[in-house]
N, CA, C and O atoms as a CHARMM CRD file, in Angstrom:
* protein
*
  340
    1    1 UNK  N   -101.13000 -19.27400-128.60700 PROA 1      0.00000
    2    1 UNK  CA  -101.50400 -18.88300-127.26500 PROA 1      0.00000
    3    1 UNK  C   -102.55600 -17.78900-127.34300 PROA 1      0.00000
    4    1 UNK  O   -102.64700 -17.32500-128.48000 PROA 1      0.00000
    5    2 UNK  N   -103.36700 -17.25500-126.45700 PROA 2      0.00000
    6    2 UNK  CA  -104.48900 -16.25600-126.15900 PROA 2      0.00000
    7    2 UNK  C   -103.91600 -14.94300-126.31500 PROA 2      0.00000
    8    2 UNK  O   -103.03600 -14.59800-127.10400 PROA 2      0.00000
    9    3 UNK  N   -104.44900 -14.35300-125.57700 PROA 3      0.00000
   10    3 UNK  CA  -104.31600 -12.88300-125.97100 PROA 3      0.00000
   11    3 UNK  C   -103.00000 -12.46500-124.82900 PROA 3      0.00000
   12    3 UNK  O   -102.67500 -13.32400-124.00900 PROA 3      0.00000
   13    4 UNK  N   -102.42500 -11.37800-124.83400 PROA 4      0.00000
   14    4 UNK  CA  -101.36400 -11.07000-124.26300 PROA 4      0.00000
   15    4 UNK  C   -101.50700  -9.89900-123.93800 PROA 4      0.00000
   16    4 UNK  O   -102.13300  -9.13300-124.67000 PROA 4      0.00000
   17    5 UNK  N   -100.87500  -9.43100-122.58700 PROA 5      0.00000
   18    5 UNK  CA  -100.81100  -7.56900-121.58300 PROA 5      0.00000
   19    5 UNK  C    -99.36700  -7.51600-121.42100 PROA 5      0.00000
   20    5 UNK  O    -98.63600  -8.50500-121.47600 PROA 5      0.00000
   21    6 UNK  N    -99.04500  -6.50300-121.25000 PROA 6      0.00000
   22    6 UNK  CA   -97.87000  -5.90700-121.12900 PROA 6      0.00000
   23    6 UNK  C    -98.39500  -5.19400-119.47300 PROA 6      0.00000
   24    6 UNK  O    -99.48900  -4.68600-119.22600 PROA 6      0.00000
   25    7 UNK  N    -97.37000  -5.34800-118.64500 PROA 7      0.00000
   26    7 UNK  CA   -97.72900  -4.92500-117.44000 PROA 7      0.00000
   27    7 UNK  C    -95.64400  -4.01200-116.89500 PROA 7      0.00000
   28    7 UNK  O    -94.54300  -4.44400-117.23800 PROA 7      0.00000
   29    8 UNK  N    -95.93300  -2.88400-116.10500 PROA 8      0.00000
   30    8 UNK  CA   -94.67100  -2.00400-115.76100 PROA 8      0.00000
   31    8 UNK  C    -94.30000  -2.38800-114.55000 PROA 8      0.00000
   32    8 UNK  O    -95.07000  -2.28600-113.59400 PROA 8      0.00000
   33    9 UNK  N    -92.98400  -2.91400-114.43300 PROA 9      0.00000
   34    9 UNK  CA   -92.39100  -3.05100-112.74800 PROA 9      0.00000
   35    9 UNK  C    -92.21400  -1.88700-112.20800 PROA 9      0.00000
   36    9 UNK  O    -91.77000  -1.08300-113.02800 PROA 9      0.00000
   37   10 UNK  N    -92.38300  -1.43600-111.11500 PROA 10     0.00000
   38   10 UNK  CA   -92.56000  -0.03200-110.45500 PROA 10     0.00000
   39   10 UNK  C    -91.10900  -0.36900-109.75900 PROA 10     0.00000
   40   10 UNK  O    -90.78700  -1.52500-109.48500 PROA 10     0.00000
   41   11 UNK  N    -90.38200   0.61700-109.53900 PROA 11     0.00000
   42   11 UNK  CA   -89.15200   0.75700-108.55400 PROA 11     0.00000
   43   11 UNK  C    -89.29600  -0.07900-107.47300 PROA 11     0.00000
   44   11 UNK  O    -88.33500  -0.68700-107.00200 PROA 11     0.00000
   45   12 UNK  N    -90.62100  -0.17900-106.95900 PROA 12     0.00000
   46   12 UNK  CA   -90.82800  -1.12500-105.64800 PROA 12     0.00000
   47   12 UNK  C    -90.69200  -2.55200-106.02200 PROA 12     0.00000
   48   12 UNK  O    -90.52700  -3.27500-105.04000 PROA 12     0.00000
   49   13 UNK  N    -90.71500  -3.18700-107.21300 PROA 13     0.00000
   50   13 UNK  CA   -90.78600  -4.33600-107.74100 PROA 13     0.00000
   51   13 UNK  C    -92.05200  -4.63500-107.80600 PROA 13     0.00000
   52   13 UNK  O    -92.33000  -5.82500-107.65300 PROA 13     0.00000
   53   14 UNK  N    -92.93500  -3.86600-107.99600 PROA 14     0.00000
   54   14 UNK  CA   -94.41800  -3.94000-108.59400 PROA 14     0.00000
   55   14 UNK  C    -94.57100  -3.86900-109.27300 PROA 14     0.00000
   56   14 UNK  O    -93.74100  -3.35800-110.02600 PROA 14     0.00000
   57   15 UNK  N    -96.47200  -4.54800-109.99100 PROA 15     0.00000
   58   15 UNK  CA   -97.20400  -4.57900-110.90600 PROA 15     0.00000
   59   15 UNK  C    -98.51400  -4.36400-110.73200 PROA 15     0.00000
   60   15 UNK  O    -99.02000  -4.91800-109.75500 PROA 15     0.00000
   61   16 UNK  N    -99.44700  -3.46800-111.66800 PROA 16     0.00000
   62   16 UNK  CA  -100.45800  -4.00700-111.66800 PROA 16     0.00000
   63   16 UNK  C   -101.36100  -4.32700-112.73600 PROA 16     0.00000
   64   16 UNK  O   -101.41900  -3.90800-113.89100 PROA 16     0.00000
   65   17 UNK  N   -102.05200  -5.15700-112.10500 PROA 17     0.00000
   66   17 UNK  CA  -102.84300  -5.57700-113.24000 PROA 17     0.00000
   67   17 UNK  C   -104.13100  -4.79900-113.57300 PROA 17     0.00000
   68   17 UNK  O   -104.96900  -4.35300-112.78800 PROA 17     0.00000
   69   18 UNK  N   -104.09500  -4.73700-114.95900 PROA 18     0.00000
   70   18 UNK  CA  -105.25100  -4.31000-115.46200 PROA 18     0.00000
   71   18 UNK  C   -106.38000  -4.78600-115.75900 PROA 18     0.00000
   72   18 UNK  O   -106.35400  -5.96700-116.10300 PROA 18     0.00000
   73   19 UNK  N   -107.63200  -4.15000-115.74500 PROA 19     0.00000
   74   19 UNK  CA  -108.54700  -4.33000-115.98000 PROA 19     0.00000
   75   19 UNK  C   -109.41900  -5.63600-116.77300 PROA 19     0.00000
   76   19 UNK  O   -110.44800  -6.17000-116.35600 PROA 19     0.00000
   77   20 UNK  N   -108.75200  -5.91800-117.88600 PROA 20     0.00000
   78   20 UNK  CA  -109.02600  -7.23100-118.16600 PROA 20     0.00000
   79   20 UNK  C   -108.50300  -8.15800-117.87800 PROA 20     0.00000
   80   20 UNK  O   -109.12600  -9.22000-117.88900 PROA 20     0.00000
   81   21 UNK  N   -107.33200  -8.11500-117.55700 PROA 21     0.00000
   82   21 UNK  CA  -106.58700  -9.56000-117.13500 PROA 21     0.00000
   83   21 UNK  C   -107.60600  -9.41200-115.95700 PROA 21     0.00000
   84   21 UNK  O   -108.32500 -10.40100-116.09800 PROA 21     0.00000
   85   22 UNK  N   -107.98900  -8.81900-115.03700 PROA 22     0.00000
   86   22 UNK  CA  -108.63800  -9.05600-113.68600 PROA 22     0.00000
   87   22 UNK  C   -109.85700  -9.96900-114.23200 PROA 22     0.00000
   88   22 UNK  O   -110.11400 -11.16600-114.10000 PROA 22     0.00000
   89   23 UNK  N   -110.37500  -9.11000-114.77100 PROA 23     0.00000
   90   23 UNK  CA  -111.51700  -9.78400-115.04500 PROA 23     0.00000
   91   23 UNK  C   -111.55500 -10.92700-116.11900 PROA 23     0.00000
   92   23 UNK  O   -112.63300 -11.47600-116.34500 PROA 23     0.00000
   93   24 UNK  N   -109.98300 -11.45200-117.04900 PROA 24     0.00000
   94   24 UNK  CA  -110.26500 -12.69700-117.10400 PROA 24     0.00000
   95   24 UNK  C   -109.87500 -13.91700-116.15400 PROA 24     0.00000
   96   24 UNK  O   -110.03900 -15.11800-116.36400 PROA 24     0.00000
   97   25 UNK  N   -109.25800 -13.21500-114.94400 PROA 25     0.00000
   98   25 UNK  CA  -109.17300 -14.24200-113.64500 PROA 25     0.00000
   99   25 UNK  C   -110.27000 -14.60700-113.53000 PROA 25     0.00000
  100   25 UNK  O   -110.59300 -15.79300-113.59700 PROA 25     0.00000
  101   26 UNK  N   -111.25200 -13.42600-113.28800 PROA 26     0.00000
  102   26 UNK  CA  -112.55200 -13.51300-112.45800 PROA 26     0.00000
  103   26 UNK  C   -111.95300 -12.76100-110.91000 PROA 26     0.00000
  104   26 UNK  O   -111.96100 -13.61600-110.02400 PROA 26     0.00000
  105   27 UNK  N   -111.61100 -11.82900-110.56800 PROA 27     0.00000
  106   27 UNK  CA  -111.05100 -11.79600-109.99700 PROA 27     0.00000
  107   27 UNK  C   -111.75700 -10.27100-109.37500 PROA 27     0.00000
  108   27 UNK  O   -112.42800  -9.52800-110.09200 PROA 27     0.00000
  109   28 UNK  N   -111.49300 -10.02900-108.10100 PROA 28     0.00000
  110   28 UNK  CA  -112.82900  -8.56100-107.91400 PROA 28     0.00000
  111   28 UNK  C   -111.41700  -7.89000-106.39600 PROA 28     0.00000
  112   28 UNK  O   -110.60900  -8.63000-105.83500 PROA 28     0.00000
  113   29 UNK  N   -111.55600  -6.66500-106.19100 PROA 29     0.00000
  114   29 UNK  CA  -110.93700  -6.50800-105.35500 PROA 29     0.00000
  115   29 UNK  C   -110.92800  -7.03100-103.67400 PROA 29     0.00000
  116   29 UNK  O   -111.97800  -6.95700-103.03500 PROA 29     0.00000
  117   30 UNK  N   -109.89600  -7.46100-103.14800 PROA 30     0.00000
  118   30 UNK  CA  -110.20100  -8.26200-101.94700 PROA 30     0.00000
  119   30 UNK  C   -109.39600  -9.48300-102.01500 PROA 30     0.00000
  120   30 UNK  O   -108.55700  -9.84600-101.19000 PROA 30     0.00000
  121   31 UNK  N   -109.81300 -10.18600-103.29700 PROA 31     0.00000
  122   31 UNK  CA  -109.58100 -11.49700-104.12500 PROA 31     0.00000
  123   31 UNK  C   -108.17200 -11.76000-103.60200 PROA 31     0.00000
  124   31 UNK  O   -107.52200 -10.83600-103.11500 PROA 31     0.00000
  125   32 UNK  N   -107.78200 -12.75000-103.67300 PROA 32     0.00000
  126   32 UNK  CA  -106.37100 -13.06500-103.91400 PROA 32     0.00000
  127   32 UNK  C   -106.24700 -13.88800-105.17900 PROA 32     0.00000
  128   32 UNK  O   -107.16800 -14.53700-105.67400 PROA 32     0.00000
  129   33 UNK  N   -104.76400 -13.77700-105.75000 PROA 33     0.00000
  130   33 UNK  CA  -104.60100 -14.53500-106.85200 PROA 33     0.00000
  131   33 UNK  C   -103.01900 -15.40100-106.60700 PROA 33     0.00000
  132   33 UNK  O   -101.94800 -15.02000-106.13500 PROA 33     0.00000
  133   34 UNK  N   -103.50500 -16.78400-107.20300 PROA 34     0.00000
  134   34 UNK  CA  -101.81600 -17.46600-106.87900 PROA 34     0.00000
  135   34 UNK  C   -100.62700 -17.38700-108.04300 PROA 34     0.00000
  136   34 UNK  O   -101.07100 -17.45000-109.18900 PROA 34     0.00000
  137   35 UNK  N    -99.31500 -17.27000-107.93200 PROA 35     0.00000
  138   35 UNK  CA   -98.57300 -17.50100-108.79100 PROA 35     0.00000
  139   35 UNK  C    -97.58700 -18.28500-108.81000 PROA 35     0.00000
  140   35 UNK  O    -96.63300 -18.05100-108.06800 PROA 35     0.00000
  141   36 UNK  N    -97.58800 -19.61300-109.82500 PROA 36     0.00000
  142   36 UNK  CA   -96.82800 -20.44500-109.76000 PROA 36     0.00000
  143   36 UNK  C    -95.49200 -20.41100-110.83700 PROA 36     0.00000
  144   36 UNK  O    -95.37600 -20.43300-112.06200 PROA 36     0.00000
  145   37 UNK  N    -94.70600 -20.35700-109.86200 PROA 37     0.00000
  146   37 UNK  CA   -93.06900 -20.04100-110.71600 PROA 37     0.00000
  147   37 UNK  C    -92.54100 -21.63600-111.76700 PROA 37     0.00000
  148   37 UNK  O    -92.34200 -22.80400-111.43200 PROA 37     0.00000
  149   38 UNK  N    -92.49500 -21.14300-112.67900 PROA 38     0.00000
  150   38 UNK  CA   -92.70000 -22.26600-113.59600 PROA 38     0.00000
  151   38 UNK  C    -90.92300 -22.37000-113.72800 PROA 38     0.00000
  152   38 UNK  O    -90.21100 -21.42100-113.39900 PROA 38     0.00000
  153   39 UNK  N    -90.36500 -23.67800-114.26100 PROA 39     0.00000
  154   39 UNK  CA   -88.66300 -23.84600-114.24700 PROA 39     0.00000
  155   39 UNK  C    -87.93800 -22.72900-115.48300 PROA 39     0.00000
  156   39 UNK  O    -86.81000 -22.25900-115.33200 PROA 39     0.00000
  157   40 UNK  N    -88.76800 -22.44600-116.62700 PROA 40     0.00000
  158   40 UNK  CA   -88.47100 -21.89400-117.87300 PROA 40     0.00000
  159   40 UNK  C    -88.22000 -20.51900-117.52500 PROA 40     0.00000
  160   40 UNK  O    -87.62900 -19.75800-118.29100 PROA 40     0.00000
  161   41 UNK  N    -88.76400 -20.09000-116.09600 PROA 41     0.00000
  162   41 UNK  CA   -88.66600 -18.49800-116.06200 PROA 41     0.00000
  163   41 UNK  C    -90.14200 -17.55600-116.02600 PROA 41     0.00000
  164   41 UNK  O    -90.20800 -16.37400-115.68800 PROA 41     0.00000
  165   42 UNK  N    -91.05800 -18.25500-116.38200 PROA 42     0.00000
  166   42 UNK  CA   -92.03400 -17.77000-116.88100 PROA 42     0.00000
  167   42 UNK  C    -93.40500 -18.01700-115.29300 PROA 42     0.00000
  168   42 UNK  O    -92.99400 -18.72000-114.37000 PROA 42     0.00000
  169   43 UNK  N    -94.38700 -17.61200-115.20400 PROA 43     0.00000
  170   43 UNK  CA   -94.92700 -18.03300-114.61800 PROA 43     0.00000
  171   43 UNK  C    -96.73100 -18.44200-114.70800 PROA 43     0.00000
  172   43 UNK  O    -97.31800 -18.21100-115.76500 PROA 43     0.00000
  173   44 UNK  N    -97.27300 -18.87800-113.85300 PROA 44     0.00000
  174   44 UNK  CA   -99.06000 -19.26900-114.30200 PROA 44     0.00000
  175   44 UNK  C    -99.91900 -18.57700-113.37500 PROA 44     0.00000
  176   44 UNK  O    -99.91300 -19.00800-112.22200 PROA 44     0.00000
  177   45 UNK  N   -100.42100 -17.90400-113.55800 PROA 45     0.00000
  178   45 UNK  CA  -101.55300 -16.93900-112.52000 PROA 45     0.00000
  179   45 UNK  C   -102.60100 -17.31800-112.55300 PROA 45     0.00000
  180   45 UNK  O   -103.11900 -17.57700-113.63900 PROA 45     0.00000
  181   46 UNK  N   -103.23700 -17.47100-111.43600 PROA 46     0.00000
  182   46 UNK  CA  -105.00300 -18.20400-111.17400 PROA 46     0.00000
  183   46 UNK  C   -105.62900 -17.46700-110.17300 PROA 46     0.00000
  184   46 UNK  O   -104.94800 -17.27800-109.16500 PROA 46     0.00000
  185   47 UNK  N   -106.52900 -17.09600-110.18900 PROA 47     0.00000
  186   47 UNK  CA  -107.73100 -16.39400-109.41300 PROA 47     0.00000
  187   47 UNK  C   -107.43300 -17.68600-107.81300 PROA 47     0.00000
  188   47 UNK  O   -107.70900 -18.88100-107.91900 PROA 47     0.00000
  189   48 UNK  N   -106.91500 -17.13100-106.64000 PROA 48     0.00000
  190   48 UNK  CA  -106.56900 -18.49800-105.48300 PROA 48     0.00000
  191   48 UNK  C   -108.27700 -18.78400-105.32000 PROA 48     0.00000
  192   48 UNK  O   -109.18400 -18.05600-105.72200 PROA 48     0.00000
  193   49 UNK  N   -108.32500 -19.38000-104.98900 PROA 49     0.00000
  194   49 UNK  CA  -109.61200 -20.13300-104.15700 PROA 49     0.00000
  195   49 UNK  C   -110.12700 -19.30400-102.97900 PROA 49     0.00000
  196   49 UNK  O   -109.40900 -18.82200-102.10300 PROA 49     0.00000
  197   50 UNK  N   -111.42100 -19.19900-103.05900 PROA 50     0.00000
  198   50 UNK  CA  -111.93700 -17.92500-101.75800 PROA 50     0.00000
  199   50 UNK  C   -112.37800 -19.00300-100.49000 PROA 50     0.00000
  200   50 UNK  O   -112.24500 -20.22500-100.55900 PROA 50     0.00000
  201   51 UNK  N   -112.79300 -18.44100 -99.61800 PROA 51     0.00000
  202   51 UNK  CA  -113.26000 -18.67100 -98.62600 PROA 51     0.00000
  203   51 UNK  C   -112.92100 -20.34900 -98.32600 PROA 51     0.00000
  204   51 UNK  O   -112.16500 -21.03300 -99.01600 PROA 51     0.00000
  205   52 UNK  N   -113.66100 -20.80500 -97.15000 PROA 52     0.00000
  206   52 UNK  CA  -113.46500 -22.11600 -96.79000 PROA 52     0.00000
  207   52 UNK  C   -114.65400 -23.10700 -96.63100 PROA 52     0.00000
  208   52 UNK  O   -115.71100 -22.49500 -96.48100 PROA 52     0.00000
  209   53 UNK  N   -114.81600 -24.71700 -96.61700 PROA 53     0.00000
  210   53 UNK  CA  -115.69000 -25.16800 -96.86800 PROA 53     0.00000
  211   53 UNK  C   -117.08400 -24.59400 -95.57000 PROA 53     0.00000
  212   53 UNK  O   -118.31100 -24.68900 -95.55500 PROA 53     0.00000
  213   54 UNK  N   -116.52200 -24.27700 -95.06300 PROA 54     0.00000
  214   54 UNK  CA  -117.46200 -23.94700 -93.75500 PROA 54     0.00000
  215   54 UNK  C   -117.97100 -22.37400 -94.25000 PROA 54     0.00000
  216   54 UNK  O   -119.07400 -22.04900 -93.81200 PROA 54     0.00000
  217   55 UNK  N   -117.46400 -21.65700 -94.87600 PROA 55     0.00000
  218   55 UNK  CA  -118.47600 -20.59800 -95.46800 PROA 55     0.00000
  219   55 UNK  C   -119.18900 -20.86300 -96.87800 PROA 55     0.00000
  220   55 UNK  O   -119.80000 -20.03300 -97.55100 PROA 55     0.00000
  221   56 UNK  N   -119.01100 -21.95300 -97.11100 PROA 56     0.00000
  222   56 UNK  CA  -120.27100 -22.46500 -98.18200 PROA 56     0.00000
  223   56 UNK  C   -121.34700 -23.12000 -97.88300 PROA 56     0.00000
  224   56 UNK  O   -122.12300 -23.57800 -98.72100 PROA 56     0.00000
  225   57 UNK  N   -121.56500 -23.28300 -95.73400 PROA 57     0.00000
  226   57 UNK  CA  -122.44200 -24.12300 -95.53800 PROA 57     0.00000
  227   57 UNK  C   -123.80800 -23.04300 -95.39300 PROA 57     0.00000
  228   57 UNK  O   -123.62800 -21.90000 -94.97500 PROA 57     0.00000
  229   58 UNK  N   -125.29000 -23.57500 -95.81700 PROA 58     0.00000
  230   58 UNK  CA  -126.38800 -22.44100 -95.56200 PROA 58     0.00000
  231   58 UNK  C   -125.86400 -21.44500 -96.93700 PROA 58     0.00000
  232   58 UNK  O   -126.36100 -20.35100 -96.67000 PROA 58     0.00000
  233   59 UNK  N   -125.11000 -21.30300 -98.25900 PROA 59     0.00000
  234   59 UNK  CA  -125.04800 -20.57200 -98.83800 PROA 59     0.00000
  235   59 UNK  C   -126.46900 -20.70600-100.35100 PROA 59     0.00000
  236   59 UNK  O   -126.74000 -19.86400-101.20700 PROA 59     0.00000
  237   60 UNK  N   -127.17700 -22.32500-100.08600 PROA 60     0.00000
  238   60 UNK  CA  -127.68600 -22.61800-100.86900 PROA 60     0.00000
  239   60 UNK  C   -129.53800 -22.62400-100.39500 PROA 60     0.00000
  240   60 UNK  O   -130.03000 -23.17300 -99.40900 PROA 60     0.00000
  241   61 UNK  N   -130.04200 -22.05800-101.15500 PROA 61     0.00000
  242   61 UNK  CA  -131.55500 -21.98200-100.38900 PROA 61     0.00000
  243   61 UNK  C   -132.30900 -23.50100 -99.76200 PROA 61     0.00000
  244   61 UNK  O   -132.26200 -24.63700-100.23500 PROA 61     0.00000
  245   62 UNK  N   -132.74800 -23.17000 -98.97000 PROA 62     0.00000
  246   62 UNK  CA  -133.79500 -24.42200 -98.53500 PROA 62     0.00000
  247   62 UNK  C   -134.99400 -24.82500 -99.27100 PROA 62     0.00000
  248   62 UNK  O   -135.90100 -24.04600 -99.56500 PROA 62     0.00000
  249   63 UNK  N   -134.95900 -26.30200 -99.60900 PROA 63     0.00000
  250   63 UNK  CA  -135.69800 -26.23600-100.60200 PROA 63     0.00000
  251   63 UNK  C   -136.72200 -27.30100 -99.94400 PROA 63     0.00000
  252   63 UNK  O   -137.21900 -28.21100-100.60700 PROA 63     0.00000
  253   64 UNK  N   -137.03300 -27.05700 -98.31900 PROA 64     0.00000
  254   64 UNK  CA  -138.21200 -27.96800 -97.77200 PROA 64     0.00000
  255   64 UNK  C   -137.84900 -28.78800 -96.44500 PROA 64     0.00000
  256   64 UNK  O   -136.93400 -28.42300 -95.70600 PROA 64     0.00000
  257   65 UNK  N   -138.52900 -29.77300 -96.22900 PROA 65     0.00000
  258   65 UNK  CA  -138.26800 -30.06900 -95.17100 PROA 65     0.00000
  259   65 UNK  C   -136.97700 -31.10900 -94.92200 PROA 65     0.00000
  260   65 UNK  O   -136.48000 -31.68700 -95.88800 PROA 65     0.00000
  261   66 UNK  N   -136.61300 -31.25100 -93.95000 PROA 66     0.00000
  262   66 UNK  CA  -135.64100 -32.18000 -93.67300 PROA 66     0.00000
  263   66 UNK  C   -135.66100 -33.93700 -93.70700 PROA 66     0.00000
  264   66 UNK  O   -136.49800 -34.67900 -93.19200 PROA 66     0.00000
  265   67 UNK  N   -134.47700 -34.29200 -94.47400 PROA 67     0.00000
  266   67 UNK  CA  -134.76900 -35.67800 -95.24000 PROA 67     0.00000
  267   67 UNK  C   -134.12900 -36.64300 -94.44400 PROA 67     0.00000
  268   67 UNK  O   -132.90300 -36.62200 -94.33600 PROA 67     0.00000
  269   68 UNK  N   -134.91100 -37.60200 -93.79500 PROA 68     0.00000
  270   68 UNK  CA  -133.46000 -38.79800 -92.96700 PROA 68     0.00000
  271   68 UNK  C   -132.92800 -40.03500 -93.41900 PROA 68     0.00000
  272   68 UNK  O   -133.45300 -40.69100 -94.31900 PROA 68     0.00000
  273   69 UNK  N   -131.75200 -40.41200 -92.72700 PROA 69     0.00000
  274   69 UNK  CA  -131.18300 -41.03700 -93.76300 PROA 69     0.00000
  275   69 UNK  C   -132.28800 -42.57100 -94.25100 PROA 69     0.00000
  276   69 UNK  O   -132.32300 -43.25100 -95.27600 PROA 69     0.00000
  277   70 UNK  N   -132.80300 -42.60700 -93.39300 PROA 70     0.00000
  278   70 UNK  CA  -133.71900 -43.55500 -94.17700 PROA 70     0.00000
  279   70 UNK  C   -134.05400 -43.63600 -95.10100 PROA 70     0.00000
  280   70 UNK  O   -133.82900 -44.58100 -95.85600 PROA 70     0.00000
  281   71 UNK  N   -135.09100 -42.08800 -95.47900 PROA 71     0.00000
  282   71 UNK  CA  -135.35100 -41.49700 -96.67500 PROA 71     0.00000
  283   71 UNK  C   -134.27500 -41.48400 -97.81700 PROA 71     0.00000
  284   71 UNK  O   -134.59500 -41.88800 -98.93500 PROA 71     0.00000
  285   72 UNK  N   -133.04000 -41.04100 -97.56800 PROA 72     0.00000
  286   72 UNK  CA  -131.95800 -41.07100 -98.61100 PROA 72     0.00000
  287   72 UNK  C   -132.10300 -42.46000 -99.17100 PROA 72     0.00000
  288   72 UNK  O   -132.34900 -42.75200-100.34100 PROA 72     0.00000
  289   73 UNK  N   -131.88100 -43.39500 -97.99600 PROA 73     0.00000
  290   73 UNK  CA  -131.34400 -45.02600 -98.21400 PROA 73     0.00000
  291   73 UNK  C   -132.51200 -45.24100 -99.51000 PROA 73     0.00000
  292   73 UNK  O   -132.19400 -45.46400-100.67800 PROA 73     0.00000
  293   74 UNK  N   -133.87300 -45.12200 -99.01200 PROA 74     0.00000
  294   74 UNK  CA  -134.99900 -45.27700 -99.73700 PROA 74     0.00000
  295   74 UNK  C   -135.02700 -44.79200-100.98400 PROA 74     0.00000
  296   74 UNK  O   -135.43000 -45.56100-101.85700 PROA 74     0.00000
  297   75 UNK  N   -134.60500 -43.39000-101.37800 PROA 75     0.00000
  298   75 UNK  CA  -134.64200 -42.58200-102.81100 PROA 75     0.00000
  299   75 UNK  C   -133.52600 -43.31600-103.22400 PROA 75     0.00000
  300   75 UNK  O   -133.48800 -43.71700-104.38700 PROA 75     0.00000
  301   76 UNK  N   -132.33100 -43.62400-102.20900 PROA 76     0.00000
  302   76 UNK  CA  -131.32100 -44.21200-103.57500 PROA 76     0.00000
  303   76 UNK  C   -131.84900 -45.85500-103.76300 PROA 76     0.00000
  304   76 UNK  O   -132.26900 -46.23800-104.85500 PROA 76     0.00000
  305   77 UNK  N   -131.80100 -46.46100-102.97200 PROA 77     0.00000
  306   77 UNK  CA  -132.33000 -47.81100-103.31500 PROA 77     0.00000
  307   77 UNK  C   -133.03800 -47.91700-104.74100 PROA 77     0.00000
  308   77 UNK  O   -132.53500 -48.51200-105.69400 PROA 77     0.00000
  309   78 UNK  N   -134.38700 -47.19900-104.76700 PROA 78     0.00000
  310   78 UNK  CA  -135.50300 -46.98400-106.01500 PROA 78     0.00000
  311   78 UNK  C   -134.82200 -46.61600-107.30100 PROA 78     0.00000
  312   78 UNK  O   -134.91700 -47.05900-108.44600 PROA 78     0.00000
  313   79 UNK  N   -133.74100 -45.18100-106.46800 PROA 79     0.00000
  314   79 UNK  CA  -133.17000 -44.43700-107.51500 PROA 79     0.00000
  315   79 UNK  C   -132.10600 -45.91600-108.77500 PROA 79     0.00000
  316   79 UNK  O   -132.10500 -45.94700-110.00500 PROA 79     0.00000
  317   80 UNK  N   -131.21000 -47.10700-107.57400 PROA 80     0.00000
  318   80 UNK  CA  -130.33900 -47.67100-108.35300 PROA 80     0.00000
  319   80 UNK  C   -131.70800 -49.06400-108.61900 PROA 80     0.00000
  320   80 UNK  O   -131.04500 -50.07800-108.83700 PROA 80     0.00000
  321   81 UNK  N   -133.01400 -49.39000-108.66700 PROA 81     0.00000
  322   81 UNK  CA  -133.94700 -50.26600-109.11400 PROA 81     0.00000
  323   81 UNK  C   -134.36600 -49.53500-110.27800 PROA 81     0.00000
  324   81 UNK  O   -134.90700 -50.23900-111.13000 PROA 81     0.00000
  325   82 UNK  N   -134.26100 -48.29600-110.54500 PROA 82     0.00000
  326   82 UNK  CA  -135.32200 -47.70000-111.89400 PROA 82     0.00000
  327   82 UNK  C   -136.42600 -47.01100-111.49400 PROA 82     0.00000
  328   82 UNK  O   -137.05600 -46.41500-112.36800 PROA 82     0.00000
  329   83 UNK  N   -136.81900 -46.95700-110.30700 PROA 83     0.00000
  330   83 UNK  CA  -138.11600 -46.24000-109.71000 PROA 83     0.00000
  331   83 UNK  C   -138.27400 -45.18300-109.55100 PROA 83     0.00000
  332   83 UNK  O   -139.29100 -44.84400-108.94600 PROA 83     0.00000
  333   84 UNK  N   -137.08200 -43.90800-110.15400 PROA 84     0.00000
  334   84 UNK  CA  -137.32500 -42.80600-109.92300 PROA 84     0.00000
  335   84 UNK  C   -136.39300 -42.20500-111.36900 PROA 84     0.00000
  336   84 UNK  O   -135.34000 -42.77700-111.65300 PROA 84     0.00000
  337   85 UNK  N   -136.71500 -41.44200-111.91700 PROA 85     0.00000
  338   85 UNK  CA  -136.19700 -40.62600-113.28700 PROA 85     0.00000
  339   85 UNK  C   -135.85600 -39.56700-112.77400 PROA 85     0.00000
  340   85 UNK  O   -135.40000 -38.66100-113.47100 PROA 85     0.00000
């Protein structure tokens, strides 16, 4: 297995995590992280998933003018004949 942390339960039934485990989530403050209770006792921690598909829309630059579906139909058509690399 990888590398291993030792982490302290606080009287409150807390933990926290340190510095590298954060950052081998990927994980930044704000973040949420999920934990899945495994049957053995043990459990699996993952950086949860941020935001929603609707704040990824406009997150990617514009790269020109607007294409219709014609145009698509057309680039893929060529694209599945060989006419475009």
């Amino acid at each position: 297995m990888g590398r291993q942390a030792t982490l302290k339960v606080t009287a409150k039934g807390q933990i926290t995590l340190k510095r590298d485990v954060l950052a081998h989530l990927g994980v930044h403050p704000g973040d949420k992280i999920t934990v899945d209770l495994c049957s053995q006792g043990g459990v699996v921690m993952k950086a949860a998933p941020s935001g929603t598909i609707e704040s990824f829309f406009g997150s990617l630059p514009d790269k020109g003018r607007p294409v219709s579906i014609e145009d698509m139909s057309k680039a893929i058509a060529d694209g599945w004949a060989g006419k475009i690399r």
